[in-house]
N, C-alpha and C positions, 0 to 999 in steps of 0.2 A: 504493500500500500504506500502511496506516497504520502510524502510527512506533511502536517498540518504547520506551517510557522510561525501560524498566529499562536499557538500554544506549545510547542514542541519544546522544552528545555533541556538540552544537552548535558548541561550541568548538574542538573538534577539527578541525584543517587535512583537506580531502577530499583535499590530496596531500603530498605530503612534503615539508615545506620544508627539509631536509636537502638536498637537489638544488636546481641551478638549472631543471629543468625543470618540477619542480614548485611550485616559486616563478612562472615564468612563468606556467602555468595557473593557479595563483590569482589572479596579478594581472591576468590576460584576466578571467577574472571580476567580481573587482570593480573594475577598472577601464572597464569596459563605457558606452560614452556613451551608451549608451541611458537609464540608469536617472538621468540627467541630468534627465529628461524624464517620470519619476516623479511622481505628484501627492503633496503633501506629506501626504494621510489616510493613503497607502500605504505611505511611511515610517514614520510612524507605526505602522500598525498590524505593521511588519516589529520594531520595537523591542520593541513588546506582546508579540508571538510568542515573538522571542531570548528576552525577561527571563523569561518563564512557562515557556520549554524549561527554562530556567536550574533552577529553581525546580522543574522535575516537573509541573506544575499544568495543562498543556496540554486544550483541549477535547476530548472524546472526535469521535473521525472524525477527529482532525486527520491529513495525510499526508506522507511525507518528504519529498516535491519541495517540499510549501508548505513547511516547515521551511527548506531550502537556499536555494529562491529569499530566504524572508528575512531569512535571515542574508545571502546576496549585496547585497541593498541596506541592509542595517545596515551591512556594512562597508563598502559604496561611499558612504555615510554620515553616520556617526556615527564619535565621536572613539575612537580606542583606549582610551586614560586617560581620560578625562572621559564619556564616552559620551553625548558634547551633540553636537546634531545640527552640521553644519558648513556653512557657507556654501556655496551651489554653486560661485561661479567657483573658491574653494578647493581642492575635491574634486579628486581623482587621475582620476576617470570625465569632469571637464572639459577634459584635456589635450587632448584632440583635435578637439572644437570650438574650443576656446577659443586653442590654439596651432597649430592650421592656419592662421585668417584673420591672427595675429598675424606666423607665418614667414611667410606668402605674401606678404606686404606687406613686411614688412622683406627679402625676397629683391628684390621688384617695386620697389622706392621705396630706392632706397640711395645714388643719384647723387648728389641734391645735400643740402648739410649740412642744410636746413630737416628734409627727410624723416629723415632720420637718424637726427635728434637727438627728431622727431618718435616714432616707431615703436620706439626703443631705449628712452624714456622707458614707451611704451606695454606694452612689453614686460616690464621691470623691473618694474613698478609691478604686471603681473599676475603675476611670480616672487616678488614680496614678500607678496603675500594666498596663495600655493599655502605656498610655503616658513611665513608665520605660522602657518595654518591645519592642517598637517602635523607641525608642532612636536612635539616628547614636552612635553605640559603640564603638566609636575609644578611648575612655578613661573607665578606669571601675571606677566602683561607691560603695563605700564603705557602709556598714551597715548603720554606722552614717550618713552619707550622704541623706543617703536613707531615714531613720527614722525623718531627720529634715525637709525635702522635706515633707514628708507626713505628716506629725505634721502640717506645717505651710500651705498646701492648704487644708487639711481638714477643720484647723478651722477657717478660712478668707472663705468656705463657707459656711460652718454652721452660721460664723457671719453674713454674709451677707444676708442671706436665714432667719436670727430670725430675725433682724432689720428690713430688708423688710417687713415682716410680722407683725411686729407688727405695722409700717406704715400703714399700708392698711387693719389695721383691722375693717375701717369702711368705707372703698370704696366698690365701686360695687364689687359683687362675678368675674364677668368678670375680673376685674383689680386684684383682690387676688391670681385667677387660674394663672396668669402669673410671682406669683414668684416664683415657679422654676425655670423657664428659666431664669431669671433674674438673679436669684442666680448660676446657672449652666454657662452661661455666664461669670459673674464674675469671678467664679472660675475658670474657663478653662487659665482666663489670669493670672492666680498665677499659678497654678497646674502645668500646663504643663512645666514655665519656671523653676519650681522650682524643677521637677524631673529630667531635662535634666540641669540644672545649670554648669554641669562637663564642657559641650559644651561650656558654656559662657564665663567661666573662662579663660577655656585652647584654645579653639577653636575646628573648626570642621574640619573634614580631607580632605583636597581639594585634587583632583587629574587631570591630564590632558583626553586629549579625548581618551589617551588609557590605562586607568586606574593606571596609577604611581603616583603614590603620589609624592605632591610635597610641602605641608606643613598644616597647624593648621591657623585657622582665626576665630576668634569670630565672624567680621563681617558678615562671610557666616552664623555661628549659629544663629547670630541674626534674619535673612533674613528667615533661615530655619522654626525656632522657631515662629517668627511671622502667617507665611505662613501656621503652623499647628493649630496654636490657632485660625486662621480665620477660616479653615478647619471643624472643633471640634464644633465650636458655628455656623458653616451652618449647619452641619448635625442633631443638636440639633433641631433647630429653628423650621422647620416643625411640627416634632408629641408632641411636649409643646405648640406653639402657635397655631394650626390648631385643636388641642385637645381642646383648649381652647372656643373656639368658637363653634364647636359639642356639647360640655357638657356643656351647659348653663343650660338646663332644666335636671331635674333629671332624671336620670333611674338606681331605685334603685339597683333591686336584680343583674342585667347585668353591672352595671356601669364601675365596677373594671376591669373582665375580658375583656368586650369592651376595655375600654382605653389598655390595654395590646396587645387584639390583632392590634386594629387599628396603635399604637406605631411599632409594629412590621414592617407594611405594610408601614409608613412614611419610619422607618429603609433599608429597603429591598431596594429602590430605593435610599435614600439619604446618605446613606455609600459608595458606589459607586460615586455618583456625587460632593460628599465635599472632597472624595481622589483626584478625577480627578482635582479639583481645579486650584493646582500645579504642573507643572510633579516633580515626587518622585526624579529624577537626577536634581537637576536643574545645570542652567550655568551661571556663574556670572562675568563680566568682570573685569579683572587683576588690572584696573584700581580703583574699589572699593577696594582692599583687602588692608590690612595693609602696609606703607612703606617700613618695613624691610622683608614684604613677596613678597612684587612688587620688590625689591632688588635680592631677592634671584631667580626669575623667570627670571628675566630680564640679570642674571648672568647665568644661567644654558640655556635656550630656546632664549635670547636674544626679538627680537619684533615678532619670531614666535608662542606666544603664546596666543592670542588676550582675551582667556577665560577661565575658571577653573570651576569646576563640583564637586558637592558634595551629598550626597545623605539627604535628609533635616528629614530623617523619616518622622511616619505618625501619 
């Protein structure tokens, strides 16, 4: 059917992000590894589309499924804030290629310190390009910045992931197979705040219910940041510790690629449900935010502004 533009909202969520269920069905959506594998004219021309819905200006014939399918791969994507296209390994639709073969190996290779510190390193280093890439951009991030961010969660889990292990180098094989997670864990609460650190410093960019900005709060980053590092260690948790318990008994020649694909099939479902978590806009009351930001609300909106919205990345 063709789209209606007098009513058509592009923008408008297809389910309710009010519900965690409906947060999960969008983020199956665009969290989809398929559109991984999108050629980049198609992106592109899914951007063309959004901006011209945006605008009214739509081709005649155009139809609502072309509409939906591309806004699904703008948002699997393109940046919320900046709306510059984003890196693939970055992208939220990479998780499951990209952290199947990385769990399946850091499950498979965990014995001796080489692999370890090998695949923790490997790991980290893809958590610091997704967590960068995810970011709320309202401040930019210098080289340096960048480079000490990923300096210091790389090796706070590589430390963490050799200490562990060497602990438990005479515990049950059960309790060994779970320091990855452990270590992944860990790191997730360095990593994350330490590639988004701009947010903490400077604050994150709050705006009203109709998208005006209306100032910078740490607090809301703190809030955001927390809510992704919870995020990040649920969607982990499954195919590390449920892997854990499958692979007690050996299976040699199949072991590797099992863990891989089965990490995959954890992936497929729990990248969707650890986004839904949170809704991605959250709203935060005026009353938490900084005095001289509650000053300046309370000066401009007066007591019509009960609440403030930020986008917490993912």
């Amino acid at each position: 059917m063709e789209a209606n533009l007098s009513s058509f909202d592009i923008d408008a969520p297809r389910w309710d992000q009010g519900t965690f269920l409906g947060r999960v069905k969008h983020f199956f959506n665009v969290t989809d590894p398929r559109t991984v594998f999108v050629p980049e004219q198609k992106l592109d021309w899914a951007k063309v589309m959004v901006e011209k819905s945006r605008m009214g200006v739509l081709p005649p014939g155009t139809q609502v499924e072309q509409l939906l399918y591309a806004k699904k791969l703008y948002d699997s994507a393109f940046h919320p804030d900046t709306g510059e296209k984003m890196n693939v390994i970055g992208r939220m639709s990479f998780q499951v290629p990209g952290g199947m073969i990385i769990t399946g190996f850091m499950l498979q290779f965990y014995r001796t310190m080489p692999a370890v510190i090998f695949w923790q390193w490997v790991n980290q280093s893809f958590n610091a390009l997704v967590n960068y890439t995810n970011r709320n951009a309202a401040f930019p991030t210098s080289v340096r910045q960048m480079a000490l961010s990923y300096f210091t969660a790389t090796t706070t889990a590589v430390a963490t992931a050799v200490g562990m292990n060497m602990l438990t180098k005479r515990a049950p094989p059960l309790v060994g197979r779970w320091v990855p997670f452990a270590a992944v864990a860990a790191a997730n609460c360095v990593n994350i705040p330490m590639m988004r650190q701009q947010e903490l410093i400077h604050g994150i960019c709050v705006k009203d219910r109709n998208h005006n900005e209306i100032g910078h709060s740490r607090r809301a980053a703190a809030i955001g940041i927390t809510q992704v590092v919870i995020s990040r260690i649920t969607m982990a948790a499954p195919s590390h510790v449920g892997l854990s318990f499958v692979f007690v008994q050996k299976i040699k020649v199949l072991h590797a690629p099992l863990q891989v694909m089965l990490s995959g099939c954890f992936l497929i479902f729990m990248v969707p449900v650890a986004c839904g978590l949170f809704p991605q806009r959250c709203e935060l009351s005026v009353s938490y935010l900084e005095p001289e930001l509650q000053d300046t609300i309370k000066a401009k909106y007066g007591e019509l502004l009960p609440y403030v919205y930020f986008n917490k990345g993912l």
